[in-house]
Structures are given as C-alpha cells and as structure tokens.
Backbone bond lengths (Angstrom), bond angles and torsions (degrees), N, CA, C in turn:
res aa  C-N    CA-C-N  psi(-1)  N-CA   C-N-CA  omega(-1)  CA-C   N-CA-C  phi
1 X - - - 1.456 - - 1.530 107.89 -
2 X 1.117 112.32 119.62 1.762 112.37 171.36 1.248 124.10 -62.89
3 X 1.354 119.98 153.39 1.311 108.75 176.70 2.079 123.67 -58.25
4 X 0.903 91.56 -53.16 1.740 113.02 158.02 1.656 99.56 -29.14
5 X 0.984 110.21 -72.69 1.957 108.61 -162.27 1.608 81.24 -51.60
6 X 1.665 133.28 -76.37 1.495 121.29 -133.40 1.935 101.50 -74.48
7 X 1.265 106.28 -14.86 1.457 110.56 167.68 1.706 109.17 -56.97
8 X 1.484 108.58 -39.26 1.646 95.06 -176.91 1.372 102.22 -78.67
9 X 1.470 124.92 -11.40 1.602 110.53 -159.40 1.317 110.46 -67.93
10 X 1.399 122.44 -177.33 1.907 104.73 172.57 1.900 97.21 -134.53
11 X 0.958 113.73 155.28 1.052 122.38 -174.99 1.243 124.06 -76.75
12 X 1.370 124.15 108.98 1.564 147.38 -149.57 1.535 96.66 -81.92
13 X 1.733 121.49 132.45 1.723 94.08 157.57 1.324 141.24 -79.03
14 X 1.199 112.63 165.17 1.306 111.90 -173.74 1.418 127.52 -92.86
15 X 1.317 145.99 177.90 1.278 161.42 -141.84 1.553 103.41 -159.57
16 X 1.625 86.35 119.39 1.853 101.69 166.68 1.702 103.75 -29.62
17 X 1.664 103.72 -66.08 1.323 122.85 -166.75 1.408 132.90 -82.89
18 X 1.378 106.97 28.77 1.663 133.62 -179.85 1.685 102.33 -66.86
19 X 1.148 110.29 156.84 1.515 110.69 179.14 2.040 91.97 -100.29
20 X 1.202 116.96 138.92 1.608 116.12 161.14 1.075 104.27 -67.15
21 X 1.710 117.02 154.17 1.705 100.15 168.49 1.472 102.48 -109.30
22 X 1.379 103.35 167.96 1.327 123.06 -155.22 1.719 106.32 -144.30
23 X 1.253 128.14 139.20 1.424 122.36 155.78 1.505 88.10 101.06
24 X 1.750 98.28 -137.01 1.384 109.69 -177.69 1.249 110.14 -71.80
25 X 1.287 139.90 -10.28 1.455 146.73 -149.21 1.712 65.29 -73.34
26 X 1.561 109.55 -81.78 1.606 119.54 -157.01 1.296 120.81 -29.39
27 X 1.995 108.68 -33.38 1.416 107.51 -169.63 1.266 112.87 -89.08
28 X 1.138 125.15 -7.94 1.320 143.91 -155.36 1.589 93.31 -93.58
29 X 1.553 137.74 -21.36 1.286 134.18 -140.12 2.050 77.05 -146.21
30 X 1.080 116.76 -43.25 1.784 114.06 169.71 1.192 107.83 -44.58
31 X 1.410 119.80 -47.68 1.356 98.78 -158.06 1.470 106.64 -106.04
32 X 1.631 128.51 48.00 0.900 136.54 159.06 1.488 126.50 -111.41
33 X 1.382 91.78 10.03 1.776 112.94 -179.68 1.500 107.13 -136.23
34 X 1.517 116.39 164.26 1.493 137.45 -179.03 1.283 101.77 -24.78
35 X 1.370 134.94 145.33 1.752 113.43 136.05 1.297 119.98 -83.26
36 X 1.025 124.02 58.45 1.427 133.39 164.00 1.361 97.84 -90.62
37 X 1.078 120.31 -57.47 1.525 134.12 179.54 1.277 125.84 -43.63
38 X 1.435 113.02 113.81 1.292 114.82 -161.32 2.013 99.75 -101.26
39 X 1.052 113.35 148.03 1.699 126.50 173.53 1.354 95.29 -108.85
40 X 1.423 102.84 120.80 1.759 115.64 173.02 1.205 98.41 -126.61
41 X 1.430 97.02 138.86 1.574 127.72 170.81 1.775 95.27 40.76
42 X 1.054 135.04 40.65 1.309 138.37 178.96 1.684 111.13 35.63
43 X 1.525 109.71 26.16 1.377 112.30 166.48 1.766 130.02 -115.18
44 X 1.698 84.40 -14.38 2.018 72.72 178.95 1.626 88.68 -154.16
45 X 1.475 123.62 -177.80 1.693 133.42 -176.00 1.251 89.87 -124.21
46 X 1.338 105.16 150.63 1.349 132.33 148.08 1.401 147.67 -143.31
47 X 1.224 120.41 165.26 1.664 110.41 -168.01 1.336 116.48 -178.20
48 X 1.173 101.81 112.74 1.712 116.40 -170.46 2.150 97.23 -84.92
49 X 1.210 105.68 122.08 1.332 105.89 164.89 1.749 118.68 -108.14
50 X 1.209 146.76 152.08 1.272 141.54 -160.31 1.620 110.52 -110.22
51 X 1.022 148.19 173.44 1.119 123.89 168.45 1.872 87.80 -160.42
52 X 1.623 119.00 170.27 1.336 137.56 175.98 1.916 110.83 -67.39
53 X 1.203 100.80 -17.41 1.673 93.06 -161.93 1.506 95.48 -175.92
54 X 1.442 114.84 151.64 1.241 126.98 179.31 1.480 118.03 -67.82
55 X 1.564 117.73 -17.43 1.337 128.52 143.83 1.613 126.98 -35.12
56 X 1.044 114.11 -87.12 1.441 128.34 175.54 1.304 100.00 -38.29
57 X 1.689 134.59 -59.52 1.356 135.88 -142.20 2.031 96.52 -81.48
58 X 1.784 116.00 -14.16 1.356 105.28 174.76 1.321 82.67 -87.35
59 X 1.298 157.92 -47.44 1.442 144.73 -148.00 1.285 101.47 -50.81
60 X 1.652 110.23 -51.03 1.266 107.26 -155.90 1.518 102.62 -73.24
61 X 1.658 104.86 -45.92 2.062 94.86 -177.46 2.136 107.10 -44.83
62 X 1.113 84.89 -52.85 1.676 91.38 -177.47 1.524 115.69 -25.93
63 X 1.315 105.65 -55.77 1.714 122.42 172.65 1.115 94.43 -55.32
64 X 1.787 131.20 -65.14 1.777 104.83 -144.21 1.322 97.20 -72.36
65 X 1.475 128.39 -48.88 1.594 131.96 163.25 1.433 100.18 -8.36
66 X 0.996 141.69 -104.90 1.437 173.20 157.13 1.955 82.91 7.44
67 X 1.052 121.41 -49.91 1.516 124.89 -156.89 1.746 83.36 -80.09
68 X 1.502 110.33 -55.52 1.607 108.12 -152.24 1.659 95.92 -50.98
69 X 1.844 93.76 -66.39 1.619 99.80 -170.66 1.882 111.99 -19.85
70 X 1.818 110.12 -60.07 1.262 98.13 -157.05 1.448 114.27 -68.29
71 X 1.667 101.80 -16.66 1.254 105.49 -172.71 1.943 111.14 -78.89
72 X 1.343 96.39 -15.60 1.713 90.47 -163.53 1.295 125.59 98.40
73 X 1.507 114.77 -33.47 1.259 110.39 -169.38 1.684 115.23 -107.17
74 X 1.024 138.77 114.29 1.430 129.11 -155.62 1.679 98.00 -113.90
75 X 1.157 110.04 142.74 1.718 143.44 -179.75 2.360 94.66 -77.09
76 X 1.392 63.86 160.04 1.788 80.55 160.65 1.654 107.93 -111.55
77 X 1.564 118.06 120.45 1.463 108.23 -177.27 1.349 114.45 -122.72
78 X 1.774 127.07 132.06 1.174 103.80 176.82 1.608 88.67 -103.68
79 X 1.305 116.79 171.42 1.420 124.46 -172.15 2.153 97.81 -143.73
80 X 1.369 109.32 111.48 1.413 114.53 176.68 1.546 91.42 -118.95
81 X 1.654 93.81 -171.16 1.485 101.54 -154.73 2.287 78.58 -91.70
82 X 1.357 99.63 144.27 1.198 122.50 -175.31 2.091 126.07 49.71
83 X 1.346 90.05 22.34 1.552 110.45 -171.52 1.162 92.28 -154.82
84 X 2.010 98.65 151.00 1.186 122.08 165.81 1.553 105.12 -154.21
85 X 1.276 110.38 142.53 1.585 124.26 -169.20 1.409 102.30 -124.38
86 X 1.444 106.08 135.61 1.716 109.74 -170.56 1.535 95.78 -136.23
87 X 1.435 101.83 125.99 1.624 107.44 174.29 1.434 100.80 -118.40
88 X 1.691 94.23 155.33 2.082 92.10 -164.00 1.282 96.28 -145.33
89 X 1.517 121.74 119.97 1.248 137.79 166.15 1.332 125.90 -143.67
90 X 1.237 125.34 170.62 1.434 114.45 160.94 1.050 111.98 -131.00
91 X 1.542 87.35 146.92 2.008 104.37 -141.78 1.674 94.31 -71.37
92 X 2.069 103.21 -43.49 1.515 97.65 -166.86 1.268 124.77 -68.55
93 X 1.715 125.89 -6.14 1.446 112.75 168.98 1.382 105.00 -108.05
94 X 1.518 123.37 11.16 1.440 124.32 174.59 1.675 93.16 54.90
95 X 1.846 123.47 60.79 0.956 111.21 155.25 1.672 107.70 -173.97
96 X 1.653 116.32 -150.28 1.307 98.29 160.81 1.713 126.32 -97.80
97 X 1.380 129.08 154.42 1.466 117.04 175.01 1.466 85.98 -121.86
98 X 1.654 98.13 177.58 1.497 117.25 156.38 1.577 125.18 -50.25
99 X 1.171 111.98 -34.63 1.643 113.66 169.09 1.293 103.15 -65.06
100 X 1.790 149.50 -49.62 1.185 117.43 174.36 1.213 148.16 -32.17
101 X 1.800 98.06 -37.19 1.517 126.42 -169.55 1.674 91.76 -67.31
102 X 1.439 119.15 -61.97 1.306 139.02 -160.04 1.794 104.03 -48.74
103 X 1.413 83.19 -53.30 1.722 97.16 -179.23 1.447 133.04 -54.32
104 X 1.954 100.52 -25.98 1.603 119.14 -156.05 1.823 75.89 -102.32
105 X 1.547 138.16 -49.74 1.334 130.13 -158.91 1.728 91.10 -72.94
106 X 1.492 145.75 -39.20 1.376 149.96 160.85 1.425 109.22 -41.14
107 X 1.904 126.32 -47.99 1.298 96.15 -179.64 1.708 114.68 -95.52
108 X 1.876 118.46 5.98 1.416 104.60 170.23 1.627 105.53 -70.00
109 X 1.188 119.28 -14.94 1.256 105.37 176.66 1.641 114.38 -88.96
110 X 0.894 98.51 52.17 2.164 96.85 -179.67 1.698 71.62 -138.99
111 X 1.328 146.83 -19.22 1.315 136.76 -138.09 1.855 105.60 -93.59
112 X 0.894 110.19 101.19 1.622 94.79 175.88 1.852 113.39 -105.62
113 X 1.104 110.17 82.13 1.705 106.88 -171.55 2.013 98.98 -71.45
C-alpha cells in the first residue's frame, strides 16, 4: 500500500473489542508510510520531525491537530522549539490499528522539510 493511498483513507471508528495488529498485520500497514517511522514494541509509532524555528514546528502541530480533530483520532504530541515528536496509538485497544497508519501518512503530509 503506498503511502498516498492510506493518506486518502479516513479514519474508521474504533471498537473497545478490536484486535491490535501485530506481526505482519503491522508490516503490511509500515510500509505504507515514511520510514521515518519507527514501530515500537509493536504497540505505538513514532517520529521526531525537525524544523528551522519554533514557528514552523507549531505550524506543523497546528496541521496534524486540524487532521486529528477531523479525523477523530488524536496522536500524543510533544512540540519543542524547532522539533516535534508524534506518538500514535489507540488508546481504546491499548495498541496499534489501521487508523494509526492512516493518521502518521495524513501528518507526513502537513511536513514540509
């Protein structure tokens, strides 16, 4: 799956009783996003992006904000001066779903390096 296709997808809701995916499920849905993106412990994504100035680096949270809200599903973000770190899970199966993937290929596109 390209990154492009899961960027158009939209983020489905979720279910208490969703299975997380795990194994190939994960790789199968990894490699439809950046490799910037790191898979930890096969429970959440992450990805530090850099930016020129503490300016730019709220622009960019502003965008994924703007993405989560419509999408529903909201990231964990820390925001420092010329960096921003985005962790992506979902809280209700305490793991990863397909909306992470969807969510992480939605905020490389706010990304202008």
């Amino acid at each position: 799956m390209a990154e492009m296709e899961l960027a158009k997808l939209k983020c489905t809701a979720c279910r208490g009783d969703a299975e997380a995916l795990k194994g190939e499920k994960i790789e199968h849905f990894r490699r439809g996003i950046s490799a910037e993106w790191r898979v930890e412990e096969e429970h959440h994504l992450v990805r530090s992006f850099k930016f020129k100035d503490f300016a730019q680096a709220l622009e960019f949270v502003n965008c994924v904000g703007a993405i989560a809200e419509q999408e529903q599903h909201h990231p964990d973000i820390h925001l420092s001066w010329g960096k921003v770190r985005i962790k992506l899970y979902t809280h209700k199966i305490d793991g990863l779903h397909e909306n992470d993937f969807i969510l992480a290929a939605k905020a490389d596109s706010c990304y202008k390096d």
